[in-house]
C-alpha positions in Angstrom: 6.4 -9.9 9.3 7.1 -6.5 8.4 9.5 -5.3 6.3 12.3 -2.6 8.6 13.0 0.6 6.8 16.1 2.2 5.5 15.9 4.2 9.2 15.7 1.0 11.4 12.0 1.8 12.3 9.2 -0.9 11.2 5.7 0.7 9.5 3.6 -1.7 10.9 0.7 0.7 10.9 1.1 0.1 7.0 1.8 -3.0 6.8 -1.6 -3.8 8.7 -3.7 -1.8 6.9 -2.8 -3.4 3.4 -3.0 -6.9 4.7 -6.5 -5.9 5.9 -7.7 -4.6 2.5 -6.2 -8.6 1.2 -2.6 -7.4 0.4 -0.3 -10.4 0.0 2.8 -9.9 2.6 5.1 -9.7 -0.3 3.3 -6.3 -1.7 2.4 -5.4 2.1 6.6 -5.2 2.6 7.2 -3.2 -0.4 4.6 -0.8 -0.2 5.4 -0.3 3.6 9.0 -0.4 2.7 8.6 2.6 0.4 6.1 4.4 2.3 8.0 7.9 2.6 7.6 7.9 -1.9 4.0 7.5 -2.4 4.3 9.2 -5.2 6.8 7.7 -7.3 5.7 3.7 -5.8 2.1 5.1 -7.4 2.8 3.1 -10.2 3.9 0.4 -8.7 3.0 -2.8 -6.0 0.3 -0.2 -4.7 -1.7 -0.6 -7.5 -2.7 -4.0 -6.6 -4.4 -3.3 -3.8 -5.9 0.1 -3.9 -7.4 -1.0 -7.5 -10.6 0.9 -9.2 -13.0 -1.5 -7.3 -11.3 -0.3 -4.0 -12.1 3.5 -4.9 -15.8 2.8 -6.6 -16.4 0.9 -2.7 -15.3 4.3 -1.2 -17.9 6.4 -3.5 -14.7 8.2 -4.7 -16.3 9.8 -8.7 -14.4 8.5 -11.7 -12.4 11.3 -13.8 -12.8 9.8 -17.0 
């Protein structure tokens, strides 16, 4: 079930999208949880789903 944000409003658009990429719920909650600080959650539970395969599937070039 998805996590309800600090305004009372649930991200389930979120929440789906990261279980359909094979999030677990627990890392689906937190990262919809957090979703208004995608910046500073970069380094975080978001990491383990959009991972370097994830980006190399999209085409997206490597920088290094």
């Amino acid at each position: 079930m998805p996590l309800k944000t600090s305004s009372g409003r649930i991200n389930k658009t979120i929440y789906r999208e990261l279980k359909a990429l094979g999030a677990s719920e627990d890392v689906a909650n937190q990262v919809a949880g957090n979703c208004h600080r995608w910046w500073r959650d970069s380094g975080g539970a978001i990491k383990r789903v959009l991972t370097i395969a994830y980006f190399d599937r999209l085409g997206v070039p490597r920088l290094s």
